[in-house]
N, C-alpha and C positions, 0 to 999 in steps of 0.2 A: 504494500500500500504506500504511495505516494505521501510525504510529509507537503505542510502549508506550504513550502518554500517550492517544492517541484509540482503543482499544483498550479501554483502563480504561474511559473515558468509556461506549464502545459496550455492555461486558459489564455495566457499570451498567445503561443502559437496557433490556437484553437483559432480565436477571434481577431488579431491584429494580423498574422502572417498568412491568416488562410488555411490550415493546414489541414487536411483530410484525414489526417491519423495521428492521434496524439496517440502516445503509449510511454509508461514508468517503467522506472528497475528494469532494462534490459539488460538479460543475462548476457556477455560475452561470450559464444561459445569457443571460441579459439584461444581464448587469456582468460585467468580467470578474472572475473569483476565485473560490475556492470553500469551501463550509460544510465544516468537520474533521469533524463528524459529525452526522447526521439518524437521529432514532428517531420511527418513527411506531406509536404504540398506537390500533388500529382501532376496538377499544371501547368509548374514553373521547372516539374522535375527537379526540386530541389530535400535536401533535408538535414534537418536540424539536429545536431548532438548537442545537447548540453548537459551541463556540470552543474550542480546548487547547492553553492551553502549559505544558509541563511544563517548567521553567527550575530545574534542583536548588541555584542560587545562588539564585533570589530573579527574581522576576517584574521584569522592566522590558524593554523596548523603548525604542531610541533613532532618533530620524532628527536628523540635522546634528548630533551630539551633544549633544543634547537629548531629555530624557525625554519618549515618547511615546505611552504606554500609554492616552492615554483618546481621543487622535485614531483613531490604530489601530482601537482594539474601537469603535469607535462608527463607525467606517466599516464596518469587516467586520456587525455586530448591524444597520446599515440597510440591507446589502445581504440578509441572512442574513432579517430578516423582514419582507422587500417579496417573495423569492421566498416564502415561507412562505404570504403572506398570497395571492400569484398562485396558485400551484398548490394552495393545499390551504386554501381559502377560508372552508370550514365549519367547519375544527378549531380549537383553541385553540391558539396557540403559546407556547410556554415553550422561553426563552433562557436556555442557562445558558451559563458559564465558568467553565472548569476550570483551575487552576492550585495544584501541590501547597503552593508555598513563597511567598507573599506577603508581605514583611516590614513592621515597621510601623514607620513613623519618628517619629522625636521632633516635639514642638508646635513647633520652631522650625527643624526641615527644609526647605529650599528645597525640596523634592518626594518627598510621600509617596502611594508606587502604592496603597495601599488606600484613603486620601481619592481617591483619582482614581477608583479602581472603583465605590466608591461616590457618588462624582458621576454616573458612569455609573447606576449601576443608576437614578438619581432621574430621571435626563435619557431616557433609555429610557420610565422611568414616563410622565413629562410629554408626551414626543415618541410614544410608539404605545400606553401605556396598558396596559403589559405587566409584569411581574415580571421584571425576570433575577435568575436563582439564581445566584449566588458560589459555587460549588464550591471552599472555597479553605481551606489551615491543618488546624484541625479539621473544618470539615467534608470535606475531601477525603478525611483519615482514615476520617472515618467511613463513610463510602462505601466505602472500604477492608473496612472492618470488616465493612461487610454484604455484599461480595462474599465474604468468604471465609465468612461464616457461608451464603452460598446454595454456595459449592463445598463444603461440608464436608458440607451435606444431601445431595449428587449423590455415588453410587455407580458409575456408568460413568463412564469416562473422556472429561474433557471436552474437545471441540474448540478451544478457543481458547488459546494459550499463557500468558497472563492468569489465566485462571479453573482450568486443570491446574497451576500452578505455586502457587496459592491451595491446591487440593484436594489436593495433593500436601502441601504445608504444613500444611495441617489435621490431615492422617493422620498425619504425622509426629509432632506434638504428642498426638496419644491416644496415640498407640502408646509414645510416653514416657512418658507419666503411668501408662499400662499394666505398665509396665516398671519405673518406678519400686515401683508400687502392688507387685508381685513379684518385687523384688529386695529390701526392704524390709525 
């Protein structure tokens, strides 16, 4: 079962990217481990591997206590598009990483996770010739933001707790400003 954080990621892909087949926890079968979430959009022939951590302190992974955030996604992104590139040969694949809180540290930090991500995204470029998208800070918001502007367009009640509890939010906010507007 999909946690809040790949849930988001998925109802993103669902409703913003188009994507005709959202699916969690994809098992690896050739490595062991598996992708947080696959969106595939059939008509652009394209699809999405992404990564999610949603850490509400602040992004970082540690192994031997030692920060290890670009080992980590850089093992998981060459397992995530080696299967990518196996099973679905003719699409384009677009890696993102989702992660709400990414902090930024000072010029003279012994370790800063956003210089690391972005060492990622260049070493990704260099290593398969790909784009990963930073889902991170503001942009996470703003992904945010157009999820709830796609629940606030949906009149029936939506399946996914994600996008109901967006559209629920949404209605509550007209119906203020409604209420405001005639009590007024």
């Amino acid at each position: 079962m999909q946690n809040i954080g790949e849930e988001i990621c998925g109802e993103y892909l669902n409703h913003v990217k188009l994507c005709d087949f959202v699916t969690y926890n994809v098992t690896t079968p050739d490595t062991q481990g598996e992708i947080d979430v696959i969106g595939i959009a059939l008509n652009k022939k394209a699809i999405y591997v992404c990564e999610v951590a949603v850490h509400t302190q602040g992004l970082q992974y540690v192994t031997n206590k030692r920060p290890d955030d670009y080992n980590r996604f850089m093992a998981k992104f060459d397992k995530d598009i080696q299967y990518a590139r196996k099973y679905f040969p003719d699409y384009e694949i677009c890696p993102m990483l989702w992660s709400p809180v990414v902090k930024v540290s000072s010029a003279k930090a012994k370790y800063n996770t956003l210089m690391e991500l972005e060492r990622l995204v260049s070493d990704i470029k260099d290593r398969f010739g790909l784009e990963l998208v930073l889902v991170i800070n503001h942009k996470f918001k703003q992904a945010l933001e157009e999820l709830k502007k796609c629940a606030a367009n949906e009149k029936a009640e939506l399946k996914s707790n994600v996008m109901r509890m967006l559209q629920i939010e949404m209605s509550l906010e007209k119906h203020l400003v409604r209420l405001g507007k005639n009590n007024g």
